[in-house]
Each structure stands twice: as structure tokens, then as C-alpha cells.
C-alpha positions in Angstrom: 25.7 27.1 -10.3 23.9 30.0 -11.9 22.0 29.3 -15.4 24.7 30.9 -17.9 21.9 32.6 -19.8 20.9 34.4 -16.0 24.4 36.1 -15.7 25.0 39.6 -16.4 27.2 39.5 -19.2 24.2 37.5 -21.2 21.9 40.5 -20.3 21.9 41.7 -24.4 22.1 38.4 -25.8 19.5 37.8 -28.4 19.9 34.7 -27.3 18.4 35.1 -24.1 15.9 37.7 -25.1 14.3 35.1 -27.7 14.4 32.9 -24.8 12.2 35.6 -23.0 10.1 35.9 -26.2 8.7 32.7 -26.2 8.3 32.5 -22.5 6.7 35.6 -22.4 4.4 34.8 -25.0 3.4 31.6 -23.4 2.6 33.2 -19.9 1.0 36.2 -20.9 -1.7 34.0 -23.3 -2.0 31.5 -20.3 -2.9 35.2 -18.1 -5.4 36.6 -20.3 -7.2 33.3 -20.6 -7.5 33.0 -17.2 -8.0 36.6 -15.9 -9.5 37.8 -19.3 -7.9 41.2 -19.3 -8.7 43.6 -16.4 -6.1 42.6 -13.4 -3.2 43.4 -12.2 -1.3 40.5 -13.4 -2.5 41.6 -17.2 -0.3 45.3 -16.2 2.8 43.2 -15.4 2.9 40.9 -18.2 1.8 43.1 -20.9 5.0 45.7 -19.6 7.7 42.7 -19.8 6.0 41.3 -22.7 6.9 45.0 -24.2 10.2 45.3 -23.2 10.9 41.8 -24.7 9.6 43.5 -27.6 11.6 47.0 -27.7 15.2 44.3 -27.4 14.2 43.6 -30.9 12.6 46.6 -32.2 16.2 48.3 -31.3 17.7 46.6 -34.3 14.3 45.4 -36.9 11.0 46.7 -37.4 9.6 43.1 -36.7 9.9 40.1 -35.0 8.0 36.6 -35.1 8.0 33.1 -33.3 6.9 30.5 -35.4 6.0 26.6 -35.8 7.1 24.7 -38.8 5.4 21.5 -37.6 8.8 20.5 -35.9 10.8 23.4 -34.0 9.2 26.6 -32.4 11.9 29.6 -34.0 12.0 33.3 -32.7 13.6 35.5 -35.5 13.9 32.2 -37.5 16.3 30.8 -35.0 15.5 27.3 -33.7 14.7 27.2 -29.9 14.6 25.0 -27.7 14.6 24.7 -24.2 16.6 22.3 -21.5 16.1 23.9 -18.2 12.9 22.4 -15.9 11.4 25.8 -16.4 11.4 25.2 -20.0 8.1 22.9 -20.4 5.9 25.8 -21.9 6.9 24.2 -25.3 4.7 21.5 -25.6 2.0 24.0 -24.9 3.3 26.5 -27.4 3.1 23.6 -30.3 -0.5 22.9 -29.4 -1.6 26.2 -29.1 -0.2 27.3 -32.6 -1.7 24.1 -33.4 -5.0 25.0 -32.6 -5.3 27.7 -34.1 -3.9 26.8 -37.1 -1.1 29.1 -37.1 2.5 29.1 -38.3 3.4 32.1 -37.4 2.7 35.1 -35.4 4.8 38.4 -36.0 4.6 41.9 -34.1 5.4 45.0 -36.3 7.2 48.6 -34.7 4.5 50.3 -33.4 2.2 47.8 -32.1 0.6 49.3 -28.9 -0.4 47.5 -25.5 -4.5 47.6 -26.8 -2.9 45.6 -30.1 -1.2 43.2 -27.9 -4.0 43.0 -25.5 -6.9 42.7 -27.7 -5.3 40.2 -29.8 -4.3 37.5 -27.1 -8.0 37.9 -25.6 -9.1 37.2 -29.4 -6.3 33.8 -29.3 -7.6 33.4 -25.3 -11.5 32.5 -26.3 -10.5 29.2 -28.2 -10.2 25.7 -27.2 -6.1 24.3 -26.8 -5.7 20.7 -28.5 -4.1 19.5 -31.4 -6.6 20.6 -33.9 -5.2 22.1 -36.9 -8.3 23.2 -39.0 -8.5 26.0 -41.5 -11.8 26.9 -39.8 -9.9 27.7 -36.6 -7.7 30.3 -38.5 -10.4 31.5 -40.1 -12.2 32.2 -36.7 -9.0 34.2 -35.1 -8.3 36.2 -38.5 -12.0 37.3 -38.4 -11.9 38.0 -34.5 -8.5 39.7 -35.2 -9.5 42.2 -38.0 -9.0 45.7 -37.6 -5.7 45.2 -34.9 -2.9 47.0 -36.0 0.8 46.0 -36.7 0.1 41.9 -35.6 -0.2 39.7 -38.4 -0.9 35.9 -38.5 0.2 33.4 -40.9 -1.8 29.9 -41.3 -0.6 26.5 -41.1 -0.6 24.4 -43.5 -1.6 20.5 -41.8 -0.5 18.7 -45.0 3.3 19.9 -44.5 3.3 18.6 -40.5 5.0 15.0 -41.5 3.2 12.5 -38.9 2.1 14.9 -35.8 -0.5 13.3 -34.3 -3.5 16.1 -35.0 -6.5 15.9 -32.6 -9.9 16.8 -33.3 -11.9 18.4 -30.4 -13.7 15.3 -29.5 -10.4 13.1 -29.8 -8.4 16.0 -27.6 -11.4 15.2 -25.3 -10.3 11.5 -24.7 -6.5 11.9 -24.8 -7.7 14.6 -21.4 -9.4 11.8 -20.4 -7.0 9.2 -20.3 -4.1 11.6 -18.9 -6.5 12.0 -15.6 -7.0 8.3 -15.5 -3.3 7.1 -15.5 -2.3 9.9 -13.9 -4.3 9.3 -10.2 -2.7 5.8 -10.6 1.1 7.6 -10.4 -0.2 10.2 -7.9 -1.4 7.3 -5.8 1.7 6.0 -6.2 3.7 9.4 -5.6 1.2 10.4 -1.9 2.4 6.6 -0.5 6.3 7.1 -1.3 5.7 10.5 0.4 6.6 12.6 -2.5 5.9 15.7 -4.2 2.7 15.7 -6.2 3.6 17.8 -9.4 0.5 19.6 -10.4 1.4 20.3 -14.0 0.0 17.9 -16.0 -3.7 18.1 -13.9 -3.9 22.3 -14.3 -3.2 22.1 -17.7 -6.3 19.0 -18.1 -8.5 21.2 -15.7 -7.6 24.6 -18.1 -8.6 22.3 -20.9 -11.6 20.9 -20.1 -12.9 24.3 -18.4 -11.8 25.9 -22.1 -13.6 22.9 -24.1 -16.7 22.6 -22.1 -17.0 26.4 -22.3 -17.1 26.3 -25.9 -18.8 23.3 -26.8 -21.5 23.8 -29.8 -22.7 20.0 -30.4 -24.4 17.6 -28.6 -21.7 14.9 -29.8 -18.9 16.3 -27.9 -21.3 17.5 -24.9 -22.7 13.3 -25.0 -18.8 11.9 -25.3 -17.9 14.1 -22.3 -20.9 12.7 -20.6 -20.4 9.3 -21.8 -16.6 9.0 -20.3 -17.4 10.2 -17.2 -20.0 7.4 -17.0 -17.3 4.8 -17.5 -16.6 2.8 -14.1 -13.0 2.2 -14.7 -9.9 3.1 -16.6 -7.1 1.1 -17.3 -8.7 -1.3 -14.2 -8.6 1.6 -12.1 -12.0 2.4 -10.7 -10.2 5.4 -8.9 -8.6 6.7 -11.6 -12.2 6.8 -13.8 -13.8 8.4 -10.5 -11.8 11.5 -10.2 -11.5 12.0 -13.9 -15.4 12.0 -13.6 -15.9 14.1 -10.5 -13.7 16.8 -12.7 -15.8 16.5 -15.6 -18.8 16.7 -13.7 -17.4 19.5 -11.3 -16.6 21.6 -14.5 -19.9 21.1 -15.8 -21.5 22.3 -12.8 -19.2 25.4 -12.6 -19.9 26.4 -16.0 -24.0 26.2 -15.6 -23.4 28.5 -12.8 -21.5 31.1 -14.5 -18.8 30.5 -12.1 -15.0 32.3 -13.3 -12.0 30.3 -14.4 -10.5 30.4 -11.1 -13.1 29.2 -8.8 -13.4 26.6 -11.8 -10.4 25.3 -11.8 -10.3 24.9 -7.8 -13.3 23.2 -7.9 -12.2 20.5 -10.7 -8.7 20.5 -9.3 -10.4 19.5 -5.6 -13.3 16.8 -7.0 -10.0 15.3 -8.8 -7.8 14.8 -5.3 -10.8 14.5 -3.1 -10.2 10.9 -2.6 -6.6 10.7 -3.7 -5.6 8.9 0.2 -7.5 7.4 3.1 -4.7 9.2 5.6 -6.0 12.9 5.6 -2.5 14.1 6.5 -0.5 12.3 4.3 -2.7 13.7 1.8 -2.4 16.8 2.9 1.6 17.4 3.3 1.9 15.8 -0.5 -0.3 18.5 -1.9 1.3 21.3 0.5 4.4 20.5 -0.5 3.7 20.7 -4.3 7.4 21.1 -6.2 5.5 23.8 -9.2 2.3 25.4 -8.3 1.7 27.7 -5.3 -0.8 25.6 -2.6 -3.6 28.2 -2.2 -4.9 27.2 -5.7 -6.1 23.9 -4.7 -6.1 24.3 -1.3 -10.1 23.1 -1.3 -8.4 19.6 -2.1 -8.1 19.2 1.5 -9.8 21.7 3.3 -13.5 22.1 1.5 -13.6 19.0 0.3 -16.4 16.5 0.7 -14.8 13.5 2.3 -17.7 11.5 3.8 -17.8 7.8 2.7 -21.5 6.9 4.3 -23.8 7.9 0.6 -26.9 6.3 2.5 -29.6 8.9 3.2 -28.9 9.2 7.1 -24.9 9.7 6.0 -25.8 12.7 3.9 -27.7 13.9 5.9 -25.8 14.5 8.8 -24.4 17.5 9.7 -21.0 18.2 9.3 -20.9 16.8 5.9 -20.8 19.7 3.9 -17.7 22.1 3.7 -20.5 25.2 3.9 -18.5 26.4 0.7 -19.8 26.3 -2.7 -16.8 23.7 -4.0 -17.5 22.1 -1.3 -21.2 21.7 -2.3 -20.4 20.9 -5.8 -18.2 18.0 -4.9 -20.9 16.4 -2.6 -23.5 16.6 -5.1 -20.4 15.0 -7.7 -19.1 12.8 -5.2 -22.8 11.4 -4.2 -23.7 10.6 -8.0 -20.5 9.0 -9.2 -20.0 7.2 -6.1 -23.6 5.2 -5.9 -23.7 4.6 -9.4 -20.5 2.7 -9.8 -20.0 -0.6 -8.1 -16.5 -0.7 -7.2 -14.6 -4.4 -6.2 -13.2 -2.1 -3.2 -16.2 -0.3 -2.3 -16.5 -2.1 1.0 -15.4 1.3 2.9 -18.4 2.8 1.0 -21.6 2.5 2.6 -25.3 2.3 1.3 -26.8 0.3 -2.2 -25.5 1.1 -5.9 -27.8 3.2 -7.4 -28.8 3.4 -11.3 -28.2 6.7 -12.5 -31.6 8.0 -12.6 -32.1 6.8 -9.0 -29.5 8.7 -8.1 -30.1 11.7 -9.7 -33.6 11.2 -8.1 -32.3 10.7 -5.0 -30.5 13.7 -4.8 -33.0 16.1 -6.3 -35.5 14.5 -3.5 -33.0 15.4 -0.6 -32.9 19.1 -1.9 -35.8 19.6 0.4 -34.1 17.4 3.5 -30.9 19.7 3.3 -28.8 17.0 2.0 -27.9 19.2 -0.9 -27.6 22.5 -2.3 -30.7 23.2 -4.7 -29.3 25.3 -7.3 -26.5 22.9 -7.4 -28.7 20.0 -7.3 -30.7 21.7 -10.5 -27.9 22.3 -12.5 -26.3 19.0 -12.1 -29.4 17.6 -13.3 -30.0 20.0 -16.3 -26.3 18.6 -17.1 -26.9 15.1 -17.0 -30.4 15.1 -18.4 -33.6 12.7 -17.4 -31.6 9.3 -18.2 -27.9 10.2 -17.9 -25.7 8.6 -20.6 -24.4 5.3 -19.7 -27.9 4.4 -17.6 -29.0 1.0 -18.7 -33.1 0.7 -19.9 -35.4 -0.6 -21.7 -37.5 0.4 -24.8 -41.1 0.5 -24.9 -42.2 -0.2 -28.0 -39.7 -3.1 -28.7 -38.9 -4.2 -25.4 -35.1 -3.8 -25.8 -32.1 -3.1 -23.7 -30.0 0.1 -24.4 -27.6 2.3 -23.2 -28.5 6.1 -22.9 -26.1 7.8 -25.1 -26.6 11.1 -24.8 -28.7 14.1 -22.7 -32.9 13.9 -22.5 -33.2 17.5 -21.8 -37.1 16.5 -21.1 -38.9 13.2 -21.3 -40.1 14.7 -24.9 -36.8 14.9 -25.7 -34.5 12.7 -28.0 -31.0 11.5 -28.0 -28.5 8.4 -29.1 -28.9 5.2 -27.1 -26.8 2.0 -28.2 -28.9 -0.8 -28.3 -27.8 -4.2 -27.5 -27.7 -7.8 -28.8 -28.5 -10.6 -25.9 -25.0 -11.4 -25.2 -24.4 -7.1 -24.7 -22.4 -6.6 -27.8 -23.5 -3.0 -29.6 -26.4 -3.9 -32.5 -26.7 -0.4 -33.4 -26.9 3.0 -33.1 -30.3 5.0 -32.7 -32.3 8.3 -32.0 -35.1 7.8 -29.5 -37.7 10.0 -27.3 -37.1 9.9 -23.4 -40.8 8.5 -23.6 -40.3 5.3 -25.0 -37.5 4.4 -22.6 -38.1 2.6 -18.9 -35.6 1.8 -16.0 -34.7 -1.8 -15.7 -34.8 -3.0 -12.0 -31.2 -4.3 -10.9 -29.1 -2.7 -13.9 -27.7 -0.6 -11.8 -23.4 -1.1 -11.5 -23.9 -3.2 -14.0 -20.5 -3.4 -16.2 -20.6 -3.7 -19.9 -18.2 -5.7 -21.9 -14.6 -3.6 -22.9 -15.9 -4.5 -26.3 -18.9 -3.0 -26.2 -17.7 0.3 -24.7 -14.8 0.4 -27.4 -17.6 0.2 -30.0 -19.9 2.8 -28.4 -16.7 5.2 -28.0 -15.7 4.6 -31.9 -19.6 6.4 -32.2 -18.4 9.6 -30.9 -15.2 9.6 -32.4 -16.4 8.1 -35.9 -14.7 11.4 -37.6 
């Protein structure tokens, strides 16, 4: 049966048209961010977005949607959606969150450069649950001088018991979505079902948005430091695409790559391994029940699949997709895969690498033709000279620790964790590159839940 809302009779309900307000709203922020302003797409929702607009402007001079730490209203009339369609909410609440807003209202007379240049101002920040008056601040500043579009703050005192994120905490709840999630899509390919992309895109737009816009080396070293982890919730498979995203979206963003290209990338490392049967992998991801296939269609058909990391297996032709996701994934792929000693890595030939081997490796198989070299570069500018989570030894004490953070240079400093004897975290300190020494047969080595929980508490100690 037809929605009710769809019929022609409903046409002129404000009902509906509020409905349209919000939706609007939602899709047309979600198009700016990604396309940023000049494309077609921008036209087309900028003209419905204004039509939505005129319904209203018939009858009032204004109209606002707003967040009152509970409900999203239009017009100060609770809404709230049942149909599958209907999902934007969540996203709605989190990015009114964000930005510390409680309410946005457009004025009669607003024109298409008002709208326009104010959701490219609201486009440029980070989406998580982070209500900080600084964030407001930042959008009211960026916002100055547009006409007829005024913003209203929220206040994070009134919002009862929201849970309210900090970047670095958004950064970890990501996390921990792409980790449980590959255990359900795993699930989901060997039923022969649907995969439902939502929840992935939405991580992938997230990341791409926070890694964009990161300006301290905390969150840049947490980042680093849970794409180190071998597992999540015991799934080795799970922490491994979560990392070959992170990693993937580093890449992307050191090489000036756009949203788009950086999203198929991240959206590809993520499935690359989802199943061992190519074509049941393939019709679950063609068959995708809310996204059109083309966007990830380098999942399956540019993606780096070999499973043979020893130097004769990367070298071999064939093993490149000759595309630039492609590349990136091998260069991802390679790295996580050697340095994490899986209890099912049997399929997965050659040794377990530390990190700095491996990043060695692959910067010394530029030259061979195992890998691209401006890829290679910027993966290692990324990761730094000892790669958070690579196990070593100090110097000058003769003491193990855990790199914490990125040695730009060997002159460099950063965290490391260092250890008691039985591995458990003694404390927290800033050392040179210089002072610091591989340790022959650290490498897979797996810390103690314990002591990870502890060095995680470091980055999220605010």
C-alpha cells in the first residue's frame, strides 16, 4: 500500500512538508560535504531544499528545526519518523550535536548563496557527539555576514544523560562499530544476504571528516594506536579491516585525494577480505538493499586479494589492480597483514614482521616494483620511523616499550608506554626516536587486554 503521507490529497500537509524539511536538510548537508558545492547534485538539492522552504514562507516569515536534547521539531512540532527511509535522524541529533546547536531557523528572503554558503560553513566540521561551545563558536564566526540564517547554541547542561563524545572518544565508538560490524557482515555474506552498507559509509564519512581535520598529535597517535590493535572483541578480522580503513584514509588524505575516491578506497580496504569465495562475496555486495553498487564497486574488482605477503608473492605480476585503490590497499593490506600474527593465518603465507620491518620492507620493494612509491612514501610519513604499537627497547635504560605515537624523524619525539617485567603499563613517557632499538622476535607479539585498556585510558584521559 502507498505511504499515506505520498498520496495526493497529503500534497499541502504541513505535515508532510516538515517531513520534507528535515529530510531535505539532512541530504543536502550530507551533498555539500561530499561534493563541496560546484556539482550538479548541489543544483537539485538546493532547488527542492527551496521549495520546501517557499511551503512555509506562504504562511510565516520563518521557519526552524530544532534539537531540544530529546526530539528533532520543525515549526516546534515534534517529528519523528517510522518509515525505513526515515534513519537520517540519528544523524540529524549528532550533527546539531556537533556543532553545538539547538536550533537552526531560515528567515523570508534568504537566497540560494545564503543557503549554500552556510551548509559549506556547517560541511567543514567533524560529525560526533561533541557538544562544545568552541564548536558553535567556530560555525557563528565562519557564518558571519550570511543573511536571513540564524543559529542558536546548545546548551550541554540541559541534555539529561545523552551520552556526549569528545573527538577522540567519537574516534573509538567508529572504531568499535567497524569491528563488530565485519563479525555480522561475515555472518550476513554466509547466510547469502544483503549486506546493508549504512552503518560502514556513515564510519568511512566520519573518519575521512575526522582525519581531515585533526590538529593534535593525541588524536592523530589514538587513531594510529587502534589500528595497531590485532584484535577486537577476539576478532582478528574484524581489527584488520577496521585498520586497513584507517590506514587507507590516511593514505588518501596525504595524497590530496577527494571525498569520493576516499571513501571508495576505505569502503574497499574494509571488504577486501570480507570471504574466501570471490563470488559469494561479490553477489552480497551487488545486491546491497541501500546504496547504489558503483560506489564500492573496487571492493571486488580493484581490490588487492593476494594472500602470498613473502617477497616473491608481491612481486608477482598480476598482484596489483593497476588502479590507485587498488595500490593503496596492497601497500595497507601488506603492512597490517605481516605485522599481526593471526591463530588463522595458516592461508597467509611468509614470517610476521615487526612494524618497522615491514615498513622497511615495503619502502625497499619500491625499487623492485612491488609497490607504488608515492604511496609507499606517504604511508610511511603516516606511520612514522617506529609505528605506534611496535615493541622496543630503550637505550639508555635498557627497557621495553611500546611506541605510542608518530617519530616523524629519528630526532623526533613521541609517547611510548613503558613496561613492568610481567608487561603491565609502568608509565607514560616522551622519548627521542634515537634512544629507541628493535627487539629481535617482538614481532606479533600480543600484549595483555589489561595493558592495552590502560594505554587506551592515555588517549582518552579527558
Amino acid at each position: 500500500m502507498e505511504e499515506r503521507r505520498n498520496k495526493p490529497e497529503f500534497e499541502r500537509s504541513p505535515k508532510k512538508w516538515r517531513y520534507n524539511f528535515s529530510k531535505s536538510l539532512f541530504t543536502f548537508w550530507k551533498t555539500v560535504k561530499m561534493y563541496g558545492g560546484e556539482n550538479e547534485r548541489i543544483d537539485e538539492e538546493i532547488t527542492f531544499f527551496k521549495d520546501v522552504l517557499n511551503f512555509f514562507f506562504a504562511d510565516k516569515d520563518e521557519i526552524s528545526i530544532s534539537f531540544d536534547g530529546i526530539d528533532i521539531k520543525v515549526d516546534k512540532v515534534r517529528i519523528r519518523g517510522q518509515r525505513q527511509d526515515d534513519k537520517y535522524f540519528e544523524d540529524i541529533y549528532d550533527l546539531l550535536l556537533s556543532l553545538c546547536m539547538s536550533e537552526i531557523t531560515f528567515k523570508k528572503g534568504v537566497t540560494d548563496k545564503d543557503i549554500l554558503d552556510f551548509f559549506r560553513v556547517i560541511g567543514k566540521y567533524p560529525v560526533g557527539r561533541e557538544p562544545k561551545i568552541q564548536a558553535f563558536e567556530r560555525v557563528k564566526a565562519d557564518a558571519a555576514g550570511i543573511r536571513n540564517i540564524e543559529i542558536t547554541p546548545y546548551d550541554p547542561e540541559e541534555s539529561g544523560n545523552l551520552p556526549i563524545y569528545t573527538v577522540d572518544q567519537f574516534i573509538r565508538r567508529i572504531y568499535r562499530t567497524l569491528g563488530s560490524e565485519y563479525i555480522e557482515y561475515k555472518k550476513t555474506v554466509d547466510a547469502v544476504e544483503n549486506i546493508p552498507l549504512r552503518i560502514i559509509e556513515r564510519c568511512s564519512q566520519d573518519l575521512i571528516t575526522i582525519i581531515h581535520n585533526i590538529d593534535n598529535d593525541n588524536t592523530r597517535n589514538l587513531t594510529l594506536f587502534l589500528a595497531s590493535l590485532p584484535s577486537y572483541k577476539r576478532s582478528f578480522k574484524g581489527a584488520s579491516a577496521a585498520a586497513r580503513m584507517i590506514y587507507s584514509i590516511f593514505v588518501c588524505h596525504k595524497l590530496d585525494f577527494d571525498t569520493s575516491v576516499t571513501k571508495r578506497t576505505a569502503i574497499s580496504a574494509y571488504f577486501q577480505y570480507l570471504t574466501d569465495d570471490p563470488d559469494k562475496g561479490y553477489n552480497a555486495l551487488s545486491r546491497m538493499d541501500e546504496f547504489n553498487y558503483s560506489r564500492i564497486e573496487a571492493a571486488v574488482n580493484t581490490a588487492w586479494k593476494i594472500t602470498d605477503f613473502t617477497d616473491e608473492g608481491i612481486l608477482k605480476t598480476g598482484t596489483s589492480s593497476t588502479t590507485i585503490s587498488g595500490d593503496i590497499l596492497k601497500v595497507v593490506s601488506y603492512y597490517d597483514s605481516v605485522t599481526k600474527k593471526w591463530p588463522a593465518r595458516v592461508k597467509f603465507k611468509g614470517p610476521t614482521l615487526s612494524k618497522q620491518d615491514a615498513l622497511r620492507n615495503i619502502l625497499r620493494n619500491v625499487k623492485r616494483g612491488a609497490f607504488r612509491r608515492e604511496i609507499a612514501e606517504a604511508f610511511a610519513g603516516i606511520v612514522g620511523v617506529y609505528p605506534c604499537g611496535s615493541i622496543l627497547k630503550t637505550i639508555s635504560t635498557n627497557e621495553t616499550v611500546v611506541s605510542g605515537g608518530r617519530f616523524k624523524t629519528y630526532i623526533d619525539e613521541a609517547p611510548v608506554f613503558v613496561l613492568d617485567k610481567d608487561l603491565s603499563l609502568k608509565e607514560v613517557r616522551m622519548m627521542k626516536a634515537d634512544n629507541l632499538v628493535d627487539i629481535p622476535g617482538a614481532a606479533g607479539v600480543i600484549l595483555p587486554p589489561s595493558t592495552v585498556a590502560q594505554m587506551l585510558s592515555f588517549y582518552l584521559k579527558d
